[in-house]
C-alpha positions as CSV (number, residue, x, y, z in Angstrom):
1,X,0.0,0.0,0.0
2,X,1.1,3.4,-1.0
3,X,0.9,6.7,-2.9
4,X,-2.1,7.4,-5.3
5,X,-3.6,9.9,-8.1
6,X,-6.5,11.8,-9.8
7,X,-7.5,14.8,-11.8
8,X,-9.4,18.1,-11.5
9,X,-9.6,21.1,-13.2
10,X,-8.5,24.5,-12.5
11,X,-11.6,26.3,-10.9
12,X,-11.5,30.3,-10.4
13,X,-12.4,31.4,-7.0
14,X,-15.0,33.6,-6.6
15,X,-15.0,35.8,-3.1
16,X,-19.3,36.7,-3.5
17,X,-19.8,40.6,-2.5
18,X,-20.8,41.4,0.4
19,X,-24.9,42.1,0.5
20,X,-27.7,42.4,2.7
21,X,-26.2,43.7,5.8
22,X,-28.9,45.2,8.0
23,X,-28.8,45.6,11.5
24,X,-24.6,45.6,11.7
25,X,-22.7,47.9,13.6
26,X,-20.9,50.6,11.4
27,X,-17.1,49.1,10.3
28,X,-15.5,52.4,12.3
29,X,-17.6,51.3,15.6
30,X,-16.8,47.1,15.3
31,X,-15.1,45.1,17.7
32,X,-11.7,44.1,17.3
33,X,-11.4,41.8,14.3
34,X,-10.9,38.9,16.2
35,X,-13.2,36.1,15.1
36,X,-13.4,36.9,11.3
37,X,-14.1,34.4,9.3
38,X,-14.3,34.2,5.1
39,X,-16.2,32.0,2.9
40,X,-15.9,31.2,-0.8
41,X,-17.6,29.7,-3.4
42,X,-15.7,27.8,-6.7
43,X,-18.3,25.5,-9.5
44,X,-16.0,22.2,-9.3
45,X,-17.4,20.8,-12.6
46,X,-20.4,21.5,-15.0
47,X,-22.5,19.1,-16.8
48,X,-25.0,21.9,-18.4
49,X,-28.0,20.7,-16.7
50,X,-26.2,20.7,-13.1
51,X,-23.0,21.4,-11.7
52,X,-21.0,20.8,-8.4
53,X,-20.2,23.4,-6.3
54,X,-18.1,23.9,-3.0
55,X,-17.9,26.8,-0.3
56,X,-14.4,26.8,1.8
57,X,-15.4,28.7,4.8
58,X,-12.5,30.1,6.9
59,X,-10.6,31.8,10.3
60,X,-9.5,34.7,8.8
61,X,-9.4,36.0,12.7
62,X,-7.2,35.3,15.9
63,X,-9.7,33.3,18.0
64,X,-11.3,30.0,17.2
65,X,-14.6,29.9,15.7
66,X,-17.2,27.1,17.0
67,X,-19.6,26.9,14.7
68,X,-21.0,28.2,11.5
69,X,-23.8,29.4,9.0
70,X,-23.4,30.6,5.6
71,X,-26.2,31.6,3.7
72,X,-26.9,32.7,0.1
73,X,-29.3,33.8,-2.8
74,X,-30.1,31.2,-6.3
75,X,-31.9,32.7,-8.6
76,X,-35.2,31.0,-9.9
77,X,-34.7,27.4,-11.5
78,X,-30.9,26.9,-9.8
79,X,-31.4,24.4,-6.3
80,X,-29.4,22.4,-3.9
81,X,-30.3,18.9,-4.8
82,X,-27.6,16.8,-2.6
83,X,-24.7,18.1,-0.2
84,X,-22.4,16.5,2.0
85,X,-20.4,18.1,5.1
86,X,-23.1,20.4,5.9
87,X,-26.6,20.7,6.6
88,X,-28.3,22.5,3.6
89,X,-31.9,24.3,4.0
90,X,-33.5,26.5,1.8
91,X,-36.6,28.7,2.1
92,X,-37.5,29.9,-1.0
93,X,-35.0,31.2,-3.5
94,X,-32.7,31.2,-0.1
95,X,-30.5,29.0,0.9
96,X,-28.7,28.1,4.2
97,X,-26.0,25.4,4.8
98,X,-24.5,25.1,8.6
99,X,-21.9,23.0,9.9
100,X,-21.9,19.3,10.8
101,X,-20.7,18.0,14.3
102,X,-17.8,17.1,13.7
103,X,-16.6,19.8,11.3
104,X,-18.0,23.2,13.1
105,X,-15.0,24.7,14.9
106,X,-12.1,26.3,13.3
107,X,-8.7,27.3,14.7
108,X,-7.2,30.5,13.2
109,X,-6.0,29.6,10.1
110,X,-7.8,27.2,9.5
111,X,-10.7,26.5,6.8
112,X,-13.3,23.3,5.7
113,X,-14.5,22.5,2.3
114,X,-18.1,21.4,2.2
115,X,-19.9,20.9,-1.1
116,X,-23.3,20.8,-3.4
117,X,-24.9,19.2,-6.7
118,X,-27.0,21.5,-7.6
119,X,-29.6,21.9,-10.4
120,X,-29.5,24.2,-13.0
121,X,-27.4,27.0,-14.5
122,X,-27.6,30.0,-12.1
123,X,-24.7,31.3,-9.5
124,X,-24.6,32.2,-5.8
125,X,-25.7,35.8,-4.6
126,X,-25.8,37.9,-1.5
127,X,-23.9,35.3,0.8
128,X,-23.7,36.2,4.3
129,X,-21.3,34.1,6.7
130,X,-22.5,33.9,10.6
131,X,-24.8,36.9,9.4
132,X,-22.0,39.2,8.2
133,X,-20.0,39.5,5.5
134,X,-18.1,36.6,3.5
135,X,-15.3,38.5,2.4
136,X,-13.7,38.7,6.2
137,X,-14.2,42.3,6.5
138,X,-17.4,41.9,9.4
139,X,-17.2,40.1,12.6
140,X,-19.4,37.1,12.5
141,X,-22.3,37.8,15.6
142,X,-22.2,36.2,18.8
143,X,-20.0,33.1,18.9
144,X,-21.6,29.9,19.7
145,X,-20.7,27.6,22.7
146,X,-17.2,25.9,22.4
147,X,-17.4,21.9,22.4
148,X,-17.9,20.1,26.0
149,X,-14.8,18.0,26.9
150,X,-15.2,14.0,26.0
151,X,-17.2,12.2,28.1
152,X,-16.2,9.6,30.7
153,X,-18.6,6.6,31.5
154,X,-18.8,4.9,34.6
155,X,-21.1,2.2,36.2
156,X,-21.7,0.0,33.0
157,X,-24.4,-2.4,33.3
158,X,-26.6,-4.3,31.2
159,X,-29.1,-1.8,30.5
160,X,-27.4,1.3,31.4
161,X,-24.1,3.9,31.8
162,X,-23.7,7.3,33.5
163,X,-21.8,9.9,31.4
164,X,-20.1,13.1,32.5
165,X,-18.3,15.6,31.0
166,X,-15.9,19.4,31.4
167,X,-18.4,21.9,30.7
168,X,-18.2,24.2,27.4
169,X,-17.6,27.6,27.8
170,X,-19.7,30.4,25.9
171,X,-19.4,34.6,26.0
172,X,-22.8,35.0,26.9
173,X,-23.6,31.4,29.0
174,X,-24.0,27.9,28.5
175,X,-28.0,27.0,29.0
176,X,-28.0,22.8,28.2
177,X,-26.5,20.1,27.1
178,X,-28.4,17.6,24.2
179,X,-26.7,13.9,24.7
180,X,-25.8,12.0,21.9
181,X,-25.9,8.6,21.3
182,X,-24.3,7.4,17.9
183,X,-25.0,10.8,16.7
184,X,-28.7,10.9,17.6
185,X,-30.1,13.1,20.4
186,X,-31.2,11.1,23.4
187,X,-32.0,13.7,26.3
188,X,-30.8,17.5,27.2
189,X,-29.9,18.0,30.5
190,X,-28.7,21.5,32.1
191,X,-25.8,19.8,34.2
192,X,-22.8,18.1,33.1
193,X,-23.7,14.4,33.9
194,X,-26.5,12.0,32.8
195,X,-27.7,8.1,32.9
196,X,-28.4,6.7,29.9
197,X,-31.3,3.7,30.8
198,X,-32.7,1.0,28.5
199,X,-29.8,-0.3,26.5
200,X,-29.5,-3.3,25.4
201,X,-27.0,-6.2,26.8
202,X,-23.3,-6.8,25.3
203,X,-23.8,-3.6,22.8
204,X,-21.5,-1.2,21.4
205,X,-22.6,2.7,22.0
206,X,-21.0,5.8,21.4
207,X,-21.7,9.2,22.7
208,X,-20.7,12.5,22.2
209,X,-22.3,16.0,23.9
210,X,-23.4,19.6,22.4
211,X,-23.8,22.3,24.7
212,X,-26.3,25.4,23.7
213,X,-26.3,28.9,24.4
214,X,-28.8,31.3,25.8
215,X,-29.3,32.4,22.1
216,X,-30.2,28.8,20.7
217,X,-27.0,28.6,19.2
218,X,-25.5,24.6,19.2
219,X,-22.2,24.5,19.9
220,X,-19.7,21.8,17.7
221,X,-20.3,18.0,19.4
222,X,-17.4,16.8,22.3
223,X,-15.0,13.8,21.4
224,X,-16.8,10.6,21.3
225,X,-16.8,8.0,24.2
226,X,-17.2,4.2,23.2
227,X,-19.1,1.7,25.9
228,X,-19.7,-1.2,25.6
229,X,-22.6,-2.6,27.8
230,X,-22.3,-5.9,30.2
231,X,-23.9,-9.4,29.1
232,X,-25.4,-10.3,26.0
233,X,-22.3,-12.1,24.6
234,X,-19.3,-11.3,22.9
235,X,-20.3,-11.3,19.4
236,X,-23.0,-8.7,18.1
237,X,-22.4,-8.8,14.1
238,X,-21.5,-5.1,12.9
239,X,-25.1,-3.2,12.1
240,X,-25.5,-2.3,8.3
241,X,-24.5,-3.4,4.7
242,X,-21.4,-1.9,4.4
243,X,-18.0,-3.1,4.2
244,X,-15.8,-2.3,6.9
245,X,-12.2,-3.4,6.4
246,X,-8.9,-3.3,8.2
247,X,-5.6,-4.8,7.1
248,X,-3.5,-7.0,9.5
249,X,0.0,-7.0,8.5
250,X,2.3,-10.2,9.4
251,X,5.3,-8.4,10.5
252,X,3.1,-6.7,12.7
253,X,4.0,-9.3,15.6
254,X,7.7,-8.0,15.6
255,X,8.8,-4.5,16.3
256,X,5.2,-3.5,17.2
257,X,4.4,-6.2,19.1
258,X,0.0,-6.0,17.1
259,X,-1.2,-9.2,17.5
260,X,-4.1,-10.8,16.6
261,X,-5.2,-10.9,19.7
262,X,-5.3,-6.9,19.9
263,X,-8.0,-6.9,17.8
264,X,-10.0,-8.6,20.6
265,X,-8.5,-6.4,23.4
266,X,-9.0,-3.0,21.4
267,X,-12.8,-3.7,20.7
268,X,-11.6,-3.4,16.7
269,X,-13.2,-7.2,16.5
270,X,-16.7,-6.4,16.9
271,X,-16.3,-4.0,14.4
272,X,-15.1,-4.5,11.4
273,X,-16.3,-7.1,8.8
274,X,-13.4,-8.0,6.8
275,X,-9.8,-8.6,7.9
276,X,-7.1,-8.8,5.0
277,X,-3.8,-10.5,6.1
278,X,-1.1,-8.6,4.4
279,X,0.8,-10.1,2.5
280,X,1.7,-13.0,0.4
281,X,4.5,-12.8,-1.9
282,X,4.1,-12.9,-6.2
283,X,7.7,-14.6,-7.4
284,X,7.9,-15.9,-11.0
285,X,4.6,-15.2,-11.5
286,X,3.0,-17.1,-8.9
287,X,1.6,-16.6,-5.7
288,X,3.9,-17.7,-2.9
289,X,4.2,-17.9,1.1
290,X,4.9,-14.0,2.5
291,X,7.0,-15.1,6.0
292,X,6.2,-19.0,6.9
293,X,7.6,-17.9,10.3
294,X,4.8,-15.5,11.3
295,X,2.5,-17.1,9.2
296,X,2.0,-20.3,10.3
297,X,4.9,-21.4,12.6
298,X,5.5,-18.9,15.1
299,X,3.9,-20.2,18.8
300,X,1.9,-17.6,20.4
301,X,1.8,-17.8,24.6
302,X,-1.5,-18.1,26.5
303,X,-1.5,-14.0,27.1
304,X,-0.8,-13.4,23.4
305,X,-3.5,-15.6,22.0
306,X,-7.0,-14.8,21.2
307,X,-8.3,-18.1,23.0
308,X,-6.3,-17.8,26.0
309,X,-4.1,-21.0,25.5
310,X,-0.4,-21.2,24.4
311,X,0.4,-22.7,21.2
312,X,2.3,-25.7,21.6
313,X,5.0,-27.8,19.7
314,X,3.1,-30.4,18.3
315,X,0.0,-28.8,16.6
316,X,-0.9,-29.1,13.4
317,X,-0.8,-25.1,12.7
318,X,0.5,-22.0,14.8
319,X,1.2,-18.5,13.9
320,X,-1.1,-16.0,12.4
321,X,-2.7,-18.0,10.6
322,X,-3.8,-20.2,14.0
323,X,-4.8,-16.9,15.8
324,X,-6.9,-16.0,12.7
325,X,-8.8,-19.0,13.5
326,X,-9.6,-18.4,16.7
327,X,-10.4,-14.6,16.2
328,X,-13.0,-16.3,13.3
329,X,-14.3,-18.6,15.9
330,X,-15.0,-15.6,19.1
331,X,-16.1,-14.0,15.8
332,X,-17.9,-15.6,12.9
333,X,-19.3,-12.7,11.4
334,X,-15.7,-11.8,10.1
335,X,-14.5,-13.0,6.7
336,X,-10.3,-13.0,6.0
337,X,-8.9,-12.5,2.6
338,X,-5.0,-12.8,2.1
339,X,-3.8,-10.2,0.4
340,X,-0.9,-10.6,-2.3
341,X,2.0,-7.9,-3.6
342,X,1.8,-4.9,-1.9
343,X,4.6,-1.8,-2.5
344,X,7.3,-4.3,-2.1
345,X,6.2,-7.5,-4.0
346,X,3.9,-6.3,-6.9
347,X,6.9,-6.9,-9.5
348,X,6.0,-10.6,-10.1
349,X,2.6,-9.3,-11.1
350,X,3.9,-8.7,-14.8
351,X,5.4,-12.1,-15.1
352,X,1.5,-13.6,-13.7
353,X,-0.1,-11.5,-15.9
354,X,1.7,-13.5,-18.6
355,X,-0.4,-16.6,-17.7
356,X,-3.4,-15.5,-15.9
357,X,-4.7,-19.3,-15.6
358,X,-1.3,-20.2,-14.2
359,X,-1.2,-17.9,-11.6
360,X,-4.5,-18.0,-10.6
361,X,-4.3,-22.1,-9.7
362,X,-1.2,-20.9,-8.2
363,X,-2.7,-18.8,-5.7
364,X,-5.8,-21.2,-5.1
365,X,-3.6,-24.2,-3.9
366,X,-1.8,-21.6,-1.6
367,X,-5.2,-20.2,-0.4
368,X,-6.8,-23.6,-0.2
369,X,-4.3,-25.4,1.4
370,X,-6.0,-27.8,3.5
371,X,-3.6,-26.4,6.2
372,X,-5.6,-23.1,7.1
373,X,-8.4,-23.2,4.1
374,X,-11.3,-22.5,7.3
375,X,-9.0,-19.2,7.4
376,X,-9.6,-17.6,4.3
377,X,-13.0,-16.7,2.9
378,X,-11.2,-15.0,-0.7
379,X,-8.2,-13.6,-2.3
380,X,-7.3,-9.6,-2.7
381,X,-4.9,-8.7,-5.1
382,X,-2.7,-5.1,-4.2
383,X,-1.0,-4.9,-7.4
384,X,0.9,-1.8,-7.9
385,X,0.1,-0.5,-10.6
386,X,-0.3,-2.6,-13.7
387,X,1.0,-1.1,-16.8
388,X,2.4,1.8,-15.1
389,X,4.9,2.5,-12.1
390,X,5.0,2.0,-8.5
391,X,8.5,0.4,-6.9
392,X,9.1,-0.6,-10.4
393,X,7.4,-0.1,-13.8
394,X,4.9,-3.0,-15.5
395,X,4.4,-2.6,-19.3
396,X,1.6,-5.7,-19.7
397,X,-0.6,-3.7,-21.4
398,X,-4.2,-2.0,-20.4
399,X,-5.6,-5.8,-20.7
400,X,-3.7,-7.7,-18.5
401,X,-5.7,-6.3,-15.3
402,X,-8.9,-7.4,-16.6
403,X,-7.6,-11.2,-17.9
404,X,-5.9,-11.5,-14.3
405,X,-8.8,-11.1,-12.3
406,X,-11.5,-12.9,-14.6
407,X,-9.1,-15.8,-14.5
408,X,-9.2,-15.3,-10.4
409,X,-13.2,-15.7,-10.8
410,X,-12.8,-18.3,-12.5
411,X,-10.5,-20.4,-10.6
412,X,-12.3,-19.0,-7.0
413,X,-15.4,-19.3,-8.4
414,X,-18.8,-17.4,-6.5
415,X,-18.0,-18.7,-3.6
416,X,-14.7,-16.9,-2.3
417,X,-14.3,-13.2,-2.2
418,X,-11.8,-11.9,-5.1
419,X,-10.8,-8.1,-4.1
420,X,-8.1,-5.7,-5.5
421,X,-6.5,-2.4,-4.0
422,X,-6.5,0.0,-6.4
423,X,-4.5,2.9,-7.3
424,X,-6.2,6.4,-6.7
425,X,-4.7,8.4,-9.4
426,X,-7.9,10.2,-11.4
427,X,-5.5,12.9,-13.2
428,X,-6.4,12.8,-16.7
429,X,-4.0,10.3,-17.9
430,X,-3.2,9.0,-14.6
431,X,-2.7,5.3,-13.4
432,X,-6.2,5.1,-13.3
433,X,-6.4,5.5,-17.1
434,X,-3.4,3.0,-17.5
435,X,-5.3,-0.6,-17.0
436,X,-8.8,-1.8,-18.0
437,X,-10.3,-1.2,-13.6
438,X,-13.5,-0.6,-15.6
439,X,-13.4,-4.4,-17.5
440,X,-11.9,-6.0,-14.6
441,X,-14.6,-5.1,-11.9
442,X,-17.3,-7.7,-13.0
443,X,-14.8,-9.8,-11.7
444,X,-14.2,-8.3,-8.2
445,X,-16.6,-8.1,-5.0
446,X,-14.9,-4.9,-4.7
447,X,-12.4,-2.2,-5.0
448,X,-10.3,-1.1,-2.1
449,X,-9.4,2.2,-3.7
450,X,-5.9,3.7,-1.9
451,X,-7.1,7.1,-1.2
452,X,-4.4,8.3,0.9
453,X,-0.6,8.8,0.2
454,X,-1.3,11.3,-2.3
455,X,1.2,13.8,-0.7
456,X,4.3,13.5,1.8
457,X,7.7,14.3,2.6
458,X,9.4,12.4,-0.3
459,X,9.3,16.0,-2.2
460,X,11.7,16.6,0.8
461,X,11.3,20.8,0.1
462,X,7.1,20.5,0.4
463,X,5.0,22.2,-0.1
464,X,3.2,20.6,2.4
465,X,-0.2,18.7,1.9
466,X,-2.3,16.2,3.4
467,X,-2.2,13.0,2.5
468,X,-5.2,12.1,2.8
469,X,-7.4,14.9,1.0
470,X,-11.1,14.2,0.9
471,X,-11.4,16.9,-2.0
472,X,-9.5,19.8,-3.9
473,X,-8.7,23.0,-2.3
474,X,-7.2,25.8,-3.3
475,X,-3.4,25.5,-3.2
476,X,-3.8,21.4,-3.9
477,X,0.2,20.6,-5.1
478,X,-1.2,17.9,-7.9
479,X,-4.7,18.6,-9.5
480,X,-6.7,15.2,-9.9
481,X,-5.1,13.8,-6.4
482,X,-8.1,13.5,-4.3
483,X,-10.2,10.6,-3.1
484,X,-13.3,12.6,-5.0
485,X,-12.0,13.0,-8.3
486,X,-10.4,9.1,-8.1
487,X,-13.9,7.6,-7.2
488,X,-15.4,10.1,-10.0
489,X,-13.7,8.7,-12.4
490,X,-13.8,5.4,-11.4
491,X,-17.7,6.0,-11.9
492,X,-17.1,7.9,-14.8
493,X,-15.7,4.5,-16.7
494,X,-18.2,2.6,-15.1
495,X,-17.1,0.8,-11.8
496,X,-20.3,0.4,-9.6
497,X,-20.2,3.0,-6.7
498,X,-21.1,-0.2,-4.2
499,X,-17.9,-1.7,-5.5
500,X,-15.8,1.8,-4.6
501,X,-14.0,1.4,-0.8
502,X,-13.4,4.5,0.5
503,X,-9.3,4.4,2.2
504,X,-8.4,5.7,5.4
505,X,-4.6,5.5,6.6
506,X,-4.2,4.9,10.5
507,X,-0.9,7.3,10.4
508,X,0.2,10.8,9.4
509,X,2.6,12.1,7.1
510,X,5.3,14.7,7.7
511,X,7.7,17.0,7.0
512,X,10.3,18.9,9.0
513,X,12.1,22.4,8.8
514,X,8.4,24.0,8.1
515,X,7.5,27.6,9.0
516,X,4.5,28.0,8.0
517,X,1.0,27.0,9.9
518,X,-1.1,26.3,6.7
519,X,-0.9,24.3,4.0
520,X,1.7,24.5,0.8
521,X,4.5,25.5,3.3
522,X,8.4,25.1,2.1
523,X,10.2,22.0,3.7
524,X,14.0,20.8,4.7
525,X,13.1,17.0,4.5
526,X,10.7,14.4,6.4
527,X,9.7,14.3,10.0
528,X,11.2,11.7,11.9
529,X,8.9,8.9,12.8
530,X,9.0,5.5,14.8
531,X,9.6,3.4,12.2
532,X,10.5,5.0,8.9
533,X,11.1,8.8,8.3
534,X,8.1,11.4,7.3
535,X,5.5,8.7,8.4
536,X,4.1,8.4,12.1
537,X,0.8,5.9,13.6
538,X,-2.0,7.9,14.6
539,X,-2.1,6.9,18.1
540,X,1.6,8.9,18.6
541,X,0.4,12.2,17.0
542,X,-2.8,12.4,18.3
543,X,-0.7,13.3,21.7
544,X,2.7,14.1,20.5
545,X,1.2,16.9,18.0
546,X,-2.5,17.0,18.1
547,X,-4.6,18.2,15.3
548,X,-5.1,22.3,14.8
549,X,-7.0,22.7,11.6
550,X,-8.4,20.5,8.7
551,X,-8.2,21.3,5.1
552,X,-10.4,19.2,2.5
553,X,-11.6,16.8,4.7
554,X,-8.2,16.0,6.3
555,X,-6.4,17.2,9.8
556,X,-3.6,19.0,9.8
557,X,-0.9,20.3,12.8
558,X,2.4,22.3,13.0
559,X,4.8,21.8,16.3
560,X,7.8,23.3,16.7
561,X,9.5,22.6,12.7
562,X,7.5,19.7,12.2
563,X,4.2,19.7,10.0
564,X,1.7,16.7,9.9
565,X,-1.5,15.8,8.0
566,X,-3.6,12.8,9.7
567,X,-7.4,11.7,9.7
568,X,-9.1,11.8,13.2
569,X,-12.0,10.5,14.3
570,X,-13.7,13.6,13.6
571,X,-12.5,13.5,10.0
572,X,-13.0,10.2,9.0
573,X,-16.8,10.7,10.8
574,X,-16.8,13.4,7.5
575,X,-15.0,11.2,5.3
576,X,-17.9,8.0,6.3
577,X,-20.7,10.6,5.4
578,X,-19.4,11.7,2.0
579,X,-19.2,7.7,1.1
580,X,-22.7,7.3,2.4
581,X,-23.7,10.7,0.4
582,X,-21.5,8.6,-3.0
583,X,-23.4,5.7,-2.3
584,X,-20.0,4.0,-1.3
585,X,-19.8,0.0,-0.8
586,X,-17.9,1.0,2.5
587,X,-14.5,1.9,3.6
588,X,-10.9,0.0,4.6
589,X,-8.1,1.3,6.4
590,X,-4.0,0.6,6.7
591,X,-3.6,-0.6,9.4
592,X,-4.8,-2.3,13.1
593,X,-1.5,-1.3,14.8
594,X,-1.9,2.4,13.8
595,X,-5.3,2.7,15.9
596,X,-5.3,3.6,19.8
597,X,-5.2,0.7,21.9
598,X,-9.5,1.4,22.0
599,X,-9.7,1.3,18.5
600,X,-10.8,4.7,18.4
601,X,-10.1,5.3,14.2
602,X,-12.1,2.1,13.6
603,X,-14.9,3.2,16.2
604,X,-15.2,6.1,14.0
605,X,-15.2,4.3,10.9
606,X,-18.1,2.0,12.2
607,X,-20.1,4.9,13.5
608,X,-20.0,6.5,10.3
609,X,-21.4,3.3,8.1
610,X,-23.7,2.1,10.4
């Protein structure tokens, strides 16, 4: 798994006149300009009848903002049809979009993308941003409440929990609190603590708190809590259709000491649907054993194993493979695919590619292998990238993707899963132009499309990016690199939407030397990180440089010389709601060992299908 692709175009901004100001203090006789804020409005593509369009709404002040409205004029026959990352409204010709949840406050500096299909030909007008002005001149009106601090439960039982929280703060006084549980409203309380009664045994809940002011305004929602109630078993099957995928890499046992077994311990288990076990090796065009060691020989003691028993010298199977099948049996809702190539091993792709048939038997006998064949419910294929260039460069030809993966089918038949990670490179003439993803995805159950590692410190001298970017933003380093234009033109050639995984990466990327707090700063080289320079697991940033703004979808942070770009919980809670909005077949992440040891980033991910 690595870096991906796509393509835009290159939209004008338009900064919309200020209009309609009645009631606002004369400019001479404002406050201090200290919680400005701007918003802008760019048409991301145009299709005559329709078009998408995105505001960017942001701090231009020195305090943080907590929440916010904009507002604006369509002439007659021009409507919001759909949106995603805000909640749109109209009355009449007016329309009226406000923040979501998780997406509401905003750090100076810092700005959010949210966006729009609308219906037919006509432009924005008079928009007004928190009642004032969008250009940044006018101070948005009274600020609303800041977010409550996460809550803490205590007193699990059955049927209930008892929350409390740090209060919010607000300039003019905080009147109630609405509880949240998985993001619907469940009672509003005027002191910081409340039991939630009437839950159901041995479930997963998560809750989150909004505070409002004495002016009605809703303050941004807290950091969510996960509790899990007493009884009821240890298995409740994930709620929902959608696909919810994590990759478990052998070598994880090693230097990071992830087990299997953590997925049990973190909560991750009950969560997640699929599990692909990263990776098998593709030598002389066949598929071949990964590391026999942690695969299948290594012995696990009783604390390190998913069933509580140490592995011993004389059974039939042991290593990862063994704990697999124990996590499968606690869990039987969870299917495991091994996954073949990767960064590091795709080069034997070209040489399979050669003789599709070959290769395919190759990988069934490995798979099938009456040695762990209750392990593995399919086969996913990370080839990168045929007939273009990843470690090194394949030149099979825009056909060879498609006759690999029918000859998969064939050989796995409708019974196994056959899955494939995907490049995300939608720049016109990009990797996703280079093989035939279109042809091949009658033959998949799905596409685990790599939506992250568009950016990072290997341009040593920046500008710095996210990684991860959700959609395009004004400054973007690469046009077309975006998970939004790669699953448009997936779309666009015709892979299904419900075959389109959405990718989230468990870790940030880096870069060092950096003076400047925003976006498409100048670098000296890459961050250090645990394991491998400009790259560092989520569960060490999220403390060691915590997130201060977001920019298209994705968090970002500056401390000291060091500049990082990471999803949170908060963000990938966006990220799940645009899938939802595309109609997504789910989402998959890289990696288990990434997450906190609660599984926080695959909480979120969870939350946001169900």
């Amino acid at each position: 798994m690595r870096f991906r692709h796509r393509a835009a175009a290159g939209f004008a901004t338009l900064l919309l006149p200020l209009a309609g100001l009645t009631g606002l203090a004369d400019p001479a006789q404002a406050a201090p300009d200290s919680s400005a804020a701007s918003a802008t409005y760019t048409k991301a593509s145009d299709w005559g009848t329709g078009f998408e369009g995105r505001w960017t709404v942001k701090n231009t002040g020195t305090t943080a903002i907590s929440s916010w409205t904009v507002e604006w004029d369509f002439p007659s026959g021009t409507s919001v049809t759909s949106a995603w990352d805000a909640d749109v409204t109209s009355s009449g010709l007016h329309w009226t979009a406000k923040n979501k949840s998780y997406n509401g406050s905003l750090a100076p500096g810092a700005s959010v993308t949210f966006g729009f299909n609308g219906a037919g030909t006509g432009s924005p007008a008079n928009c007004k941003l928190n009642g004032g002005g969008c250009d940044g001149t006018t101070v948005p009106g009274d600020a609303a409440p800041s977010a409550p601090g996460t809550p803490t439960a205590s007193g699990v039982t059955d049927t209930s929990v008892k929350l409390a929280w740090p209060a919010a703060t607000d300039d003019k006084g905080v009147k109630n609190y609405d509880v949240l549980r998985d993001g619907a409203k469940v009672a509003t309380v005027t002191t910081t603590s409340y039991t939630d009664t009437g839950l159901t045994a041995g479930t997963d809940y998560s809750y989150t708190v909004q505070a409002r002011d004495t002016a009605d305004q809703t303050g941004p929602a807290s950091g969510a809590v996960a509790v899990r109630t007493t009884g009821g078993g240890t298995n409740p099957p994930p709620t929902g259709d959608k696909v919810k995928l994590g990759y478990f890499t052998e070598w994880g046992i090693y230097g990071r000491n992830y087990n299997v077994k953590n997925l049990v311990t973190s909560g991750s288990a009950a969560r997640i649907t699929h599990i692909n076990y990263a990776f098998g090796n593709v030598t002389n065009g066949r598929c071949a054993i990964g590391d026999s060691y942690a695969d299948y020989d290594k012995a696990f003691t009783a604390d390190q194993s998913v069933s509580g028993v140490a592995d011993t010298w004389d059974q039939p199977l042991r290593g990862n493979f063994n704990q697999l099948r124990q996590l499968k049996a606690k869990y039987p809702h969870i299917k495991v695919l091994w996954s073949f190539g990767g960064w590091t091993w795709s080069g034997g792709f070209g040489q399979a590619a050669a003789d599709p048939a070959a290769f395919a038997q190759s990988c069934y006998n490995l798979v099938e292998d009456p040695r762990w064949a209750d392990v593995f419910d399919g086969i996913d294929i990370d080839w990168e990238y045929p007939n273009a260039c990843g470690l090194s460069c394949d030149t099979s030809g825009a056909a060879a993707y498609r006759n690999l993966m029918q000859a998969l089918r064939a050989k796995f038949g409708t019974g196994n899963l056959v899955t494939a990670a995907t490049t995300a490179d939608g720049s016109a003439g990009g990797k996703i132009d280079a093989a035939d993803y279109a042809g091949a995805a009658q033959y998949v159950n799905w596409y685990n499309v790599m939506t992250y590692d568009f950016f990072g410190a290997w341009a040593a001298q920046g500008p710095t990016a996210p990684h991860s970017p959700l959609t395009s933003y004004s400054g973007i380093p690469t046009a077309g690199f975006t998970t939004a234009d790669a699953m448009a033109k997936f779309k666009a050639k015709g892979v299904p939407a419900s075959k389109l995984l959405i990718g989230i990466g468990f870790y940030g990327r880096g870069w060092t030397g950096v003076t400047q707090d925003a976006p498409g700063g100048t670098a000296t080289g890459p961050a250090a990180g645990t394991y491998e320079q400009g790259i560092e697991d989520y569960k060490v940033l999220k403390t060691s440089c915590p997130a201060t703004g977001t920019v298209a979808g994705t968090a970002y942070a500056k401390c000291g010389g060091n500049w990082w770009s990471y999803d949170t919980p908060a963000t990938i809670a966006g990220k799940m709601a645009w899938a939802r909005n595309q109609g997504l077949g789910g989402a998959f992440f890289w990696e288990f060992s990434g997450d906190t040891g609660n599984g926080e980033l695959v909480n979120a991910i969870s939350n946001g299908l169900s």
